[in-house]
C-alpha positions as CSV (number, residue, x, y, z in Angstrom):
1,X,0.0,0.0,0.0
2,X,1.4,3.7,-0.6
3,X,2.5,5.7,2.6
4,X,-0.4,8.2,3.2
5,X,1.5,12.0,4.1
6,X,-0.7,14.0,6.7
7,X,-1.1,17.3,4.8
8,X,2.4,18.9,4.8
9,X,3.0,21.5,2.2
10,X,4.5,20.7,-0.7
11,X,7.5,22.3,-2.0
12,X,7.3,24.1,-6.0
13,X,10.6,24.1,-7.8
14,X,11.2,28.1,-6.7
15,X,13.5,27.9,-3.2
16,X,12.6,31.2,-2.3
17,X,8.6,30.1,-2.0
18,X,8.1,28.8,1.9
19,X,4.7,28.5,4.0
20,X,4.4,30.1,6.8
21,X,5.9,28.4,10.0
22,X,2.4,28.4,11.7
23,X,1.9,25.8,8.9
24,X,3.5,23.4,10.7
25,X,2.0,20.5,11.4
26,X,1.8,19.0,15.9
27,X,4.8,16.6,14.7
28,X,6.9,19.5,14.1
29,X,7.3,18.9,9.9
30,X,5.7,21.7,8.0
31,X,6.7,20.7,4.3
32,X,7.8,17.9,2.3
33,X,10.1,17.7,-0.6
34,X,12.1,20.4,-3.1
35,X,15.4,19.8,-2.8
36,X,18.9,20.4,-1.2
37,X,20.8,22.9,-2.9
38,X,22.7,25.9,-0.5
39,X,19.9,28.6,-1.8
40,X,17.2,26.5,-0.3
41,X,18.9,25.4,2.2
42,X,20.1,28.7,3.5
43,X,16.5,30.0,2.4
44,X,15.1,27.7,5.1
45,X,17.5,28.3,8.1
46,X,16.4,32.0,7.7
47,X,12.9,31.0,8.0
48,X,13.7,28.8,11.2
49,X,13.2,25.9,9.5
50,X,15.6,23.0,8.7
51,X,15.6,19.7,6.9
52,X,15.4,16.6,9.2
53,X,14.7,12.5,7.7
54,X,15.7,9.2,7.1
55,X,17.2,7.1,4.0
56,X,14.5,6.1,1.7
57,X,12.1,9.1,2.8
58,X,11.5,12.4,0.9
59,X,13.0,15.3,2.4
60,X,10.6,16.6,5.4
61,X,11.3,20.5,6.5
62,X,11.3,21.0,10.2
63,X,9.9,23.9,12.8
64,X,9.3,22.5,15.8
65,X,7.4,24.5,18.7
66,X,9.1,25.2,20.6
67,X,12.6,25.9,19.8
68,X,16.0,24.2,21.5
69,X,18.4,28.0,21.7
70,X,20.8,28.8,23.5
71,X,21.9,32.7,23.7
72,X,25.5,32.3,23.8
73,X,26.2,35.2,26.4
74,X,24.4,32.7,28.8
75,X,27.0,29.3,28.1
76,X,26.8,27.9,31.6
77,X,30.4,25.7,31.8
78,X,29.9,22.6,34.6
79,X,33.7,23.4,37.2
80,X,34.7,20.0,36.0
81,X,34.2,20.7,32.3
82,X,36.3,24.1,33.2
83,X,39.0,21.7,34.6
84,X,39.2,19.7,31.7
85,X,39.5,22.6,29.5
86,X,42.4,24.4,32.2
87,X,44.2,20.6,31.6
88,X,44.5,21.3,27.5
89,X,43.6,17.5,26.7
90,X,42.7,18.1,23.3
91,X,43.4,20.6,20.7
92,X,41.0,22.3,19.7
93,X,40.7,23.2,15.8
94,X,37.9,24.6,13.5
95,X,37.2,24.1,10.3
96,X,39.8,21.2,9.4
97,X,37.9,18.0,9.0
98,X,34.6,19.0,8.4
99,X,34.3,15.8,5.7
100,X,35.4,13.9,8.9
101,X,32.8,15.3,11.9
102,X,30.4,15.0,9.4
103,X,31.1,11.5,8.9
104,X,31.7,10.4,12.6
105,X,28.3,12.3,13.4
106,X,26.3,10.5,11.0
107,X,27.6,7.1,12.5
108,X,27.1,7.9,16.0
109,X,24.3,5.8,17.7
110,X,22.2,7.8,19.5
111,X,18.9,6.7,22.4
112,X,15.6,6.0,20.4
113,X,17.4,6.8,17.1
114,X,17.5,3.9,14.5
115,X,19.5,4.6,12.1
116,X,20.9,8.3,10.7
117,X,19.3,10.9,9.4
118,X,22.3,12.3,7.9
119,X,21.7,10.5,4.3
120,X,24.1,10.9,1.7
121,X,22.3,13.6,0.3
122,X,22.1,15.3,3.4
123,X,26.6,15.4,3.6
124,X,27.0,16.3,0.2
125,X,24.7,19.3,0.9
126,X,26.3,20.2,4.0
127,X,29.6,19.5,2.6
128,X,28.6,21.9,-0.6
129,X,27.7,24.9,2.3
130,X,31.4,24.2,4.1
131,X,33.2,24.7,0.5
132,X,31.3,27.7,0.5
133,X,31.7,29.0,3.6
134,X,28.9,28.9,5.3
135,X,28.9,25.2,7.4
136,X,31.6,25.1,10.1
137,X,33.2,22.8,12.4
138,X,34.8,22.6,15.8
139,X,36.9,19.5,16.0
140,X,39.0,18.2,19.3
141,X,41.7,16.7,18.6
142,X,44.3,13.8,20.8
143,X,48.1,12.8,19.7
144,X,46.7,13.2,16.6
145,X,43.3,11.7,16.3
146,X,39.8,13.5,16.0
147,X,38.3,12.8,19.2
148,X,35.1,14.5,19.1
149,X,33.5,17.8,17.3
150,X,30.4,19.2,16.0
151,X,29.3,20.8,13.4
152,X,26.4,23.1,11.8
153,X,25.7,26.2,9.7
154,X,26.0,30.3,9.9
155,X,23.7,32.9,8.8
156,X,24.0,36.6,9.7
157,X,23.8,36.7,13.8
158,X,23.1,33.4,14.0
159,X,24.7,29.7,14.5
160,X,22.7,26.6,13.3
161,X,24.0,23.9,15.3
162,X,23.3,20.4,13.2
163,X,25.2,17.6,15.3
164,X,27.9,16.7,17.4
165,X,30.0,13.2,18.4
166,X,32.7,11.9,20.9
167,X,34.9,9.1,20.8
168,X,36.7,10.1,23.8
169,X,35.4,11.6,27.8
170,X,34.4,15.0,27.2
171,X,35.8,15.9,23.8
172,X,32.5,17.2,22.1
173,X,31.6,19.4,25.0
174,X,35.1,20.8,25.2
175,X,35.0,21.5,20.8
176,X,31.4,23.1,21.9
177,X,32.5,25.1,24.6
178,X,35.3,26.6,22.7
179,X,32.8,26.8,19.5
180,X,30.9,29.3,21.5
181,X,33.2,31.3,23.0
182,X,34.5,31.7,19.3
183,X,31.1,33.0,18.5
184,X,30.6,35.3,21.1
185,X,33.9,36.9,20.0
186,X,32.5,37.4,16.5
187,X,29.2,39.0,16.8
188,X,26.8,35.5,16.8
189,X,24.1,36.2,19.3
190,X,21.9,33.2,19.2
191,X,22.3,29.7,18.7
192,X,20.1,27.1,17.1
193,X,20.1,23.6,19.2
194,X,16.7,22.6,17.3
195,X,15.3,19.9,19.7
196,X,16.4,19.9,23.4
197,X,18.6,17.6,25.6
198,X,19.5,17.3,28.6
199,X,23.4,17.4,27.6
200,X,22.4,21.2,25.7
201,X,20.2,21.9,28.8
202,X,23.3,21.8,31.0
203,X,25.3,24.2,28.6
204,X,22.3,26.9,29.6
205,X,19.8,26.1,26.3
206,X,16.4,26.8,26.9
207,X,13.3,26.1,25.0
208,X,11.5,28.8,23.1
209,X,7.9,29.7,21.8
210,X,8.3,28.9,17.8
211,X,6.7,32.7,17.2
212,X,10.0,34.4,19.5
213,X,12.3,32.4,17.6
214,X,11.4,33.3,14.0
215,X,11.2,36.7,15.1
216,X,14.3,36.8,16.3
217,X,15.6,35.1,13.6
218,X,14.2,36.9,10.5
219,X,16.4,39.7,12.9
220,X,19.9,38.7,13.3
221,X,20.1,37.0,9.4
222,X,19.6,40.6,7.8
223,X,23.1,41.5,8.9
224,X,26.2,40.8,7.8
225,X,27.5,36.4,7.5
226,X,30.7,35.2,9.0
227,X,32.0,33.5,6.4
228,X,34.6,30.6,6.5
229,X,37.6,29.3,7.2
230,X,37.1,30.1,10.7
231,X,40.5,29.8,12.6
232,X,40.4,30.0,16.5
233,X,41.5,33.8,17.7
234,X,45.0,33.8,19.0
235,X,43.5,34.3,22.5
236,X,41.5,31.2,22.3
237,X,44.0,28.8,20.6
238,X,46.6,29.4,23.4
């Protein structure tokens, strides 16, 4: 039998044509389909909105209510995560393995998740933004090896966080940490966490009405985008 869609808007062929987020349906997809390219994508994350599904599914267009953010002047670091950044256990670089976090994010098994929802389709598009400047990641690094990182996108004022991964104790938050800081001393004054857990929770995210998010959103894209390579500030990298 053919899979029977609850009525999500479908997306035309023109990525500059989006409903309205109040669209949305209780599950938290408002449309379905269109495509992947960097002007649709971008066209979405400045809507609030952001492409989330599995192999074998069309591509579903997310804006959930409410919103996972955390306003990076408010980073809450736990005293042992400030100890383990004090120790320098892991370098911490950006934007050198993107390919890589990518990669190790899209393998990473996580609690009530069966398999990934970054498709193949999904990293070439993200991989397409990070040639272009506009995807970034923050990648931790041990005697050599890429220990944890996360990655995600940047529009005006704003930081779309996508994913993270460890393979060692404490290595993603450290590569967030530091991610954020590197933000606050470049202007980005909110930060996208989409959906919420408890790890983001502890960081000082907080959920959102969908309506203050867009808002604030349609806000901080009209100015100016930090554009890639990002490179840790001297300050930071020491």
């Amino acid at each position: 039998m053919p899979v029977r869609w609850p009525p999500y808007v479908l997306l035309g062929a023109d990525p500059t044509v989006w409903p309205d987020v109040s669209q949305t349906a209780s599950d938290g997809i408002l449309a379905v389909g269109g495509d992947l390219t960097p002007r649709r994508l971008i066209e979405a994350y400045r809507r609030g909105i952001f492409p989330w599904y599995s192999e074998g599914l069309p591509i579903l267009w997310h804006s959930p209510d409410p919103r996972f953010v955390l306003v990076p002047s408010k980073l809450h670091v736990p005293k042992s995560l400030q100890k383990q950044l004090r120790r320098g256990e892991y370098e911490i670089r950006l934007d050198t393995a993107f390919e890589q976090v990518i990669d190790a994010c899209g393998k990473t098994r996580r609690p009530g998740q069966r398999g990934t929802w970054i498709t193949r389709e999904m990293r070439a598009a993200y991989v397409k933004l990070h040639q272009l400047g506009l995807a970034h990641s923050a990648e931790a690094w041990a005697d050599g090896a890429l220990q944890g990182g996360v990655y995600g996108v940047s529009v005006g004022k704003m930081f779309f966080g996508e994913s993270m991964f460890a393979r060692a104790p404490d290595a993603s938050k450290v590569a967030f940490v530091t991610l954020v800081q590197h933000l606050i001393a470049h202007g980005i004054e909110l930060i996208d966490c989409q959906q919420e857990t408890e790890h983001l929770a502890r960081f000082g995210a907080e959920p959102w009405a969908r309506s203050r998010f867009v808002a604030e959103v349609k806000r901080l894209v009209e100015h100016p985008t930090y554009e890639g390579p990002w490179r840790l500030d001297p300050v930071q990298s020491s």
